[in-house]
C-alpha positions in Angstrom: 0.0 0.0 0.0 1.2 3.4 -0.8 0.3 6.0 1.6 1.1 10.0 0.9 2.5 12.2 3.0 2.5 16.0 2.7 4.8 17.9 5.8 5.7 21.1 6.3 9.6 22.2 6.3 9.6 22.4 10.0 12.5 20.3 11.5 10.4 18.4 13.2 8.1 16.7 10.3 11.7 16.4 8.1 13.2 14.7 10.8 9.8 11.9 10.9 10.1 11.4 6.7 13.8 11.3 6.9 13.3 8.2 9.3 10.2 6.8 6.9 11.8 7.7 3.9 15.8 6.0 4.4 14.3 2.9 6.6 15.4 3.2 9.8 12.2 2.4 11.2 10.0 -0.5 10.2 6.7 0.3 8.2 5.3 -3.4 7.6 5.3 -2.8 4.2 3.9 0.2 3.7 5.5 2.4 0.9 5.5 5.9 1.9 5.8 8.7 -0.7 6.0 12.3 0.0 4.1 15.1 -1.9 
């Protein structure tokens, strides 16, 4: 399943896709893409 993800440039929300988007966590599959 591919799920979108918008976030703003806040340091916060890059810091969550930069763990989604280079793997370090686990997401059972899911592809996540950002927009």
């Amino acid at each position: 399943m591919i799920i979108r993800v918008a976030h703003s440039p806040d340091s916060d929300d890059a810091f969550m896709f930069y763990a989604i988007n280079t793997k370090k966590i686990d997401t059972k599959g899911y592809e996540f893409i950002d927009i």
